[in-house]
MOPAC internal coordinates of N, CA, C and O (Angstrom, degrees):
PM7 1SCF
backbone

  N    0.0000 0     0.00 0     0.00 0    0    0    0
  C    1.4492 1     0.00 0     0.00 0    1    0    0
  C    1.5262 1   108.87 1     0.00 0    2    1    0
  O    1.2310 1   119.77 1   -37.39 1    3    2    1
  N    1.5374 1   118.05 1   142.61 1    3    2    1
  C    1.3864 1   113.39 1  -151.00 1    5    3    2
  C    2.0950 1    75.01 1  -110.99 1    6    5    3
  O    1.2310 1   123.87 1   -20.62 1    7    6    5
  N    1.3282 1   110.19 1   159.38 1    7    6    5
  C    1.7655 1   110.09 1  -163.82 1    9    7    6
  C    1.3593 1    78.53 1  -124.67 1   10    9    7
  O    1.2310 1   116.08 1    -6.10 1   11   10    9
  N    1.4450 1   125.06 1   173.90 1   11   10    9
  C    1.2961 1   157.92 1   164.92 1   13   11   10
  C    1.3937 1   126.74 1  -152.42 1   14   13   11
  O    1.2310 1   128.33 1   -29.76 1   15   14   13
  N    1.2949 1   101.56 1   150.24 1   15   14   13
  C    1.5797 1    95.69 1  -171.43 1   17   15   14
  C    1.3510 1   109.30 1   -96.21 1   18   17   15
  O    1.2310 1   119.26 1   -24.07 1   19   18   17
  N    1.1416 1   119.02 1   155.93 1   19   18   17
  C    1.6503 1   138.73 1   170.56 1   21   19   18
  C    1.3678 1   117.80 1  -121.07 1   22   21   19
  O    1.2310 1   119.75 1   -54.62 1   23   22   21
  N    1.6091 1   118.08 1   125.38 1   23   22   21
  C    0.8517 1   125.02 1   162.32 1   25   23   22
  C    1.6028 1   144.44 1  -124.94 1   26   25   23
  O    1.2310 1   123.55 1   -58.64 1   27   26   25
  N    1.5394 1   110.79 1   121.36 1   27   26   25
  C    1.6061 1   103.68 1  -143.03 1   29   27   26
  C    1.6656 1    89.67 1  -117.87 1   30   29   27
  O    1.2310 1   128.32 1   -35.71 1   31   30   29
  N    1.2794 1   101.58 1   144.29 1   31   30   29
  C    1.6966 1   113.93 1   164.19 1   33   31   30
  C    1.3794 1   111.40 1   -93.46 1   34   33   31
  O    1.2310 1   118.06 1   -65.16 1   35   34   33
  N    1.5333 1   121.31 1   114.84 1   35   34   33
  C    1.4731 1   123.48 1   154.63 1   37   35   34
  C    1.4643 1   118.48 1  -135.01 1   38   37   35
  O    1.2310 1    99.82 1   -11.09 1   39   38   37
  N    1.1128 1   154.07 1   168.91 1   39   38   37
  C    1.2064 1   173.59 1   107.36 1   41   39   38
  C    1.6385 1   102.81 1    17.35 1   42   41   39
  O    1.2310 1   126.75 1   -53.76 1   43   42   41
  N    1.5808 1   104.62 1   126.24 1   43   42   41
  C    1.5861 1   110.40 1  -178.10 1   45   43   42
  C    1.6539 1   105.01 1   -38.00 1   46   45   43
  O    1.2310 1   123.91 1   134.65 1   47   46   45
  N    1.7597 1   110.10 1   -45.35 1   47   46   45
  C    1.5621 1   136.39 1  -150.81 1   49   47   46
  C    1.9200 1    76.00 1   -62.93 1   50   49   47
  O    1.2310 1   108.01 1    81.25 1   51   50   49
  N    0.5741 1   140.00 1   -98.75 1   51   50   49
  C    1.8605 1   166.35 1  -172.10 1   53   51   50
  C    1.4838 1    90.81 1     1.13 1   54   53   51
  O    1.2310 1   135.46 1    95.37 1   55   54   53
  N    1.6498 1    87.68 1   -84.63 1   55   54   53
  C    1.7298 1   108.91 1  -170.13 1   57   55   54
  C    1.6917 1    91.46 1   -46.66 1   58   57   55
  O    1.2310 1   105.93 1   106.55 1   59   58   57
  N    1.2209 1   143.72 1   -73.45 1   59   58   57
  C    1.4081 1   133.95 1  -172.94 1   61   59   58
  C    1.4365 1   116.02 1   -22.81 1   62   61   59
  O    1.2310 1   119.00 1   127.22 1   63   62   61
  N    1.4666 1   119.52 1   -52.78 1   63   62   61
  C    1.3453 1   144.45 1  -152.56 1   65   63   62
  C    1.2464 1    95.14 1   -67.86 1   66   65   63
  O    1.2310 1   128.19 1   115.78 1   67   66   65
  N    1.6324 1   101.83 1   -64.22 1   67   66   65
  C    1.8534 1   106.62 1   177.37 1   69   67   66
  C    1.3602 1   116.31 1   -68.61 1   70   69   67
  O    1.2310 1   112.91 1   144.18 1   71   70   69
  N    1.3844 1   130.99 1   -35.82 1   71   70   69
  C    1.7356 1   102.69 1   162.99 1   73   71   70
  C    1.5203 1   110.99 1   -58.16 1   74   73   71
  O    1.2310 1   113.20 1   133.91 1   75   74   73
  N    1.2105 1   130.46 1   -46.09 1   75   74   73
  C    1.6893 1   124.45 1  -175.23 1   77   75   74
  C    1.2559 1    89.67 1   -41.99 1   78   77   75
  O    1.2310 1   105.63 1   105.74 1   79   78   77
  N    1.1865 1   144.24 1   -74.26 1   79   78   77
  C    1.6809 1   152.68 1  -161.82 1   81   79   78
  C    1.4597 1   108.00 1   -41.58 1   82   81   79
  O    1.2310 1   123.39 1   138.52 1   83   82   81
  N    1.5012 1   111.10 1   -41.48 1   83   82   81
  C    1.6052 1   102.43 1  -160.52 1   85   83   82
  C    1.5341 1    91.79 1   -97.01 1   86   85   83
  O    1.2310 1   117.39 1   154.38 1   87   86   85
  N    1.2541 1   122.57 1   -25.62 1   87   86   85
  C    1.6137 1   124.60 1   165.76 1   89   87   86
  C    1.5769 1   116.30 1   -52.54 1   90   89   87
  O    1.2310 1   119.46 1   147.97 1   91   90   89
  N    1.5730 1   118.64 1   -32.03 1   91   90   89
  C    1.2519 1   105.70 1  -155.06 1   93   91   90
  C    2.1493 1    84.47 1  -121.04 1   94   93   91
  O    1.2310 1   109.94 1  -147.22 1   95   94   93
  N    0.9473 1   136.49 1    32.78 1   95   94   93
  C    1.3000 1   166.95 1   102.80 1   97   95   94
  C    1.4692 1   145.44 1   -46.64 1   98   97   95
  O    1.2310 1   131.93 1   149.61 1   99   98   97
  N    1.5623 1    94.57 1   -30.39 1   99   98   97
  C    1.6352 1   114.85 1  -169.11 1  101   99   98
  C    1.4954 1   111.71 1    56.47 1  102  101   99
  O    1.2310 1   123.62 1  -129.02 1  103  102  101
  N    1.0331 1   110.66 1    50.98 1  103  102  101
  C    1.7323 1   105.94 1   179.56 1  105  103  102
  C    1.6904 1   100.03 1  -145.44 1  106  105  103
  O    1.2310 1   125.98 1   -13.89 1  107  106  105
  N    1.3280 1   106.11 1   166.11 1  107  106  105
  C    1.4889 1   120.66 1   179.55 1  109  107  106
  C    1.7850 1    97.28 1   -82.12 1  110  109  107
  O    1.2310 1   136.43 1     6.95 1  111  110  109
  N    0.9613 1    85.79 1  -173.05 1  111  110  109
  C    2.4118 1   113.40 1  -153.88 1  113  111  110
  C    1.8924 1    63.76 1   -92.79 1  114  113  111
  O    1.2310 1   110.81 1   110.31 1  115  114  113
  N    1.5219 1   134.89 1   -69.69 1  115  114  113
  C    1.4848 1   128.14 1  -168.40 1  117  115  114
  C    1.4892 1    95.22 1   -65.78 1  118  117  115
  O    1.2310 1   102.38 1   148.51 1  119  118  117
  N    0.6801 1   149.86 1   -31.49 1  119  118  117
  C    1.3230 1   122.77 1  -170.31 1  121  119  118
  C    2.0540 1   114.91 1   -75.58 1  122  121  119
  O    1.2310 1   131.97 1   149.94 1  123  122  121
  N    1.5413 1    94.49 1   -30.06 1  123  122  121
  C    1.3756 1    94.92 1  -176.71 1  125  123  122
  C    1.6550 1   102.68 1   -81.13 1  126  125  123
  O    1.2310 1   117.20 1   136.35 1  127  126  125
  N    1.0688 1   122.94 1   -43.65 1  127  126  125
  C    1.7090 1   119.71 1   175.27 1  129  127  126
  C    1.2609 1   108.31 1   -45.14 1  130  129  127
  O    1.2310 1   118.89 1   122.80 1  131  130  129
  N    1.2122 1   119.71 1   -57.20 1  131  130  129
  C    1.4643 1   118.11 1  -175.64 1  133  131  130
  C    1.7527 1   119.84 1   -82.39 1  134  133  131
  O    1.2310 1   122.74 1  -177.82 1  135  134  133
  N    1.2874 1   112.36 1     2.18 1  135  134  133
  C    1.6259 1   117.61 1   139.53 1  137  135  134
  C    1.5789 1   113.16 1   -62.37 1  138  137  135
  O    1.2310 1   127.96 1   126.79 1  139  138  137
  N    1.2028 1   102.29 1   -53.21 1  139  138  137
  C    1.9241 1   116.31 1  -157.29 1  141  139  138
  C    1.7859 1    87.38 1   -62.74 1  142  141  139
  O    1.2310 1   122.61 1   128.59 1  143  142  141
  N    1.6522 1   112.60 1   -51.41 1  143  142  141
  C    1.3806 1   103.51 1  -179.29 1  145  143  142
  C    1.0851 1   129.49 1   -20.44 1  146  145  143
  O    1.2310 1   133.02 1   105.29 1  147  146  145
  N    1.3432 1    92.44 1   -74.71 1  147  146  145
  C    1.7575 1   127.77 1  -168.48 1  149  147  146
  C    1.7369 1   111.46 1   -61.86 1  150  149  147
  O    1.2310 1   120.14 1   157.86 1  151  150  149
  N    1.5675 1   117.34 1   -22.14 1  151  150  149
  C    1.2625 1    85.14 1   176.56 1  153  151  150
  C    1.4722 1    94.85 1  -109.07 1  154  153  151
  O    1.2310 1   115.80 1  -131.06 1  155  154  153
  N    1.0423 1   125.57 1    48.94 1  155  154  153
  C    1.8008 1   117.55 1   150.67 1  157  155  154
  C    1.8121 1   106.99 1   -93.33 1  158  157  155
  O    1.2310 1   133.39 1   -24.37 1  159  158  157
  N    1.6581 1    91.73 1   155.63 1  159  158  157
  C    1.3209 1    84.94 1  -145.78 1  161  159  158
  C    1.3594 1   101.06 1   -89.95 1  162  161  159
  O    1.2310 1   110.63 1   -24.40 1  163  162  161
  N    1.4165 1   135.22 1   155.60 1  163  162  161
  C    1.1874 1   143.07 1   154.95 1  165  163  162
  C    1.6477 1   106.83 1    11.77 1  166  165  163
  O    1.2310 1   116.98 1   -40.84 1  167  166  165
  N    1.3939 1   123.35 1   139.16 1  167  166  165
  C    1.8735 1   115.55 1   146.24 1  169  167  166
  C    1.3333 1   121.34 1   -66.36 1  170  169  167
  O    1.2310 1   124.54 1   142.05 1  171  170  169
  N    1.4542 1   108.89 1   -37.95 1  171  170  169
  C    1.2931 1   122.23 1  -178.66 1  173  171  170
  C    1.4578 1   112.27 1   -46.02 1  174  173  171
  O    1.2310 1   135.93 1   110.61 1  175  174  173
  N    1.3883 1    86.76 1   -69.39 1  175  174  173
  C    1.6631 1   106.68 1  -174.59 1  177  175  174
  C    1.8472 1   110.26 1   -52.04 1  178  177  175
  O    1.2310 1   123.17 1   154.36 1  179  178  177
  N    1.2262 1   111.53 1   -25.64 1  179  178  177
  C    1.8771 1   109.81 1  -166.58 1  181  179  178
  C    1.4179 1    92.08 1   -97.22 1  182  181  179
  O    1.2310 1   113.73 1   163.20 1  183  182  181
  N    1.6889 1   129.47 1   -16.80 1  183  182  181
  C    1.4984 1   121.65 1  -173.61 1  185  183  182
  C    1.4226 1   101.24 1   -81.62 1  186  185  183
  O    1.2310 1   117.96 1   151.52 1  187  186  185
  N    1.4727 1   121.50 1   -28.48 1  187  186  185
  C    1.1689 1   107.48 1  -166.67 1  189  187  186
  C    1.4853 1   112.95 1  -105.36 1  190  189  187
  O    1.2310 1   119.28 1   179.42 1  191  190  189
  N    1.3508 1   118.98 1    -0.58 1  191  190  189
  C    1.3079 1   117.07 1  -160.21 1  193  191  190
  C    1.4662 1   101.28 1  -119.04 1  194  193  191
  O    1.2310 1   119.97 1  -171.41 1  195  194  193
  N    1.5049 1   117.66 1     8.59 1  195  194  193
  C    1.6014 1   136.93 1   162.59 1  197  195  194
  C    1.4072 1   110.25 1   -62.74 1  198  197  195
  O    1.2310 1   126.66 1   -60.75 1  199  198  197
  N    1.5268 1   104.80 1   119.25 1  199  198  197
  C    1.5390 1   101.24 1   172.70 1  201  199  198
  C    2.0035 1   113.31 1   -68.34 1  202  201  199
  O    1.2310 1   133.83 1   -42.18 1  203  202  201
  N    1.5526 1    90.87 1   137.82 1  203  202  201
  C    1.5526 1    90.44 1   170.07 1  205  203  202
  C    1.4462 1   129.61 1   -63.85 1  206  205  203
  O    1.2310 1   119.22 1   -51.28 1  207  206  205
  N    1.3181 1   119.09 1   128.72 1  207  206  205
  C    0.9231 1   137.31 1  -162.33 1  209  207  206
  C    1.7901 1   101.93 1   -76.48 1  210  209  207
  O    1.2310 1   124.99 1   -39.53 1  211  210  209
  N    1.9233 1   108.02 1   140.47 1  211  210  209
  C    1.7728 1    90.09 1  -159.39 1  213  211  210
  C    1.6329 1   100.07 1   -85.29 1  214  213  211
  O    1.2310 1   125.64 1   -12.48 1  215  214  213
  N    1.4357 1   106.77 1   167.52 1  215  214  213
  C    1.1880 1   122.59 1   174.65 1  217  215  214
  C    1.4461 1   122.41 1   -38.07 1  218  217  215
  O    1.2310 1   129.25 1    95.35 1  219  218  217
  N    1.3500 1    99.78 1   -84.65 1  219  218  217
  C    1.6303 1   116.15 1   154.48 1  221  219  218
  C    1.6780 1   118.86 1   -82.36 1  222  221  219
  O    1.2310 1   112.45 1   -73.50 1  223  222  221
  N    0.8176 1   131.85 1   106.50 1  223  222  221
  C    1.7546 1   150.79 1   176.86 1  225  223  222
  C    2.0189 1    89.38 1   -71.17 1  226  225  223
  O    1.2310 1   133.01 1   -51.54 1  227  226  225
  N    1.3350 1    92.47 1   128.46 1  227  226  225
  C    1.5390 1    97.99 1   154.15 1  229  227  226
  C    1.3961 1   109.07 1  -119.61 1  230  229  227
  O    1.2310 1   125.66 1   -31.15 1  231  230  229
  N    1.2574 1   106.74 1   148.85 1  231  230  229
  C    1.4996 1   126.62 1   168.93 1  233  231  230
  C    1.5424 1   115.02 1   -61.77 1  234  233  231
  O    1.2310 1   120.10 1   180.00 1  235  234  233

């Protein structure tokens, strides 16, 4: 598996929060992102399972 890096801007407070999380988990800061990844759901699955939007919209 070929890896890539990610790089995210948050708040010292945040990033703290999520190592406490992956500390009190036993897992790495990557290991919990790439949980959170994985359970978003399919595109496939959310393009098709979107209700159609109506023709004419009333207010």
């Amino acid at each position: 598996m070929k890896t890539t890096r990610l790089n995210v801007r948050m708040s010292e407070r945040r990033l703290n929060k999520l190592r406490s999380y992956a500390v009190m988990k036993d897992k790495s800061v990557t290991q919990i992102v790439e949980d959170w990844v994985d359970r978003l759901p399919n595109l496939e699955s959310v393009k098709n399972s979107a209700d159609p939007l109506p023709i004419n919209p009333t207010d």
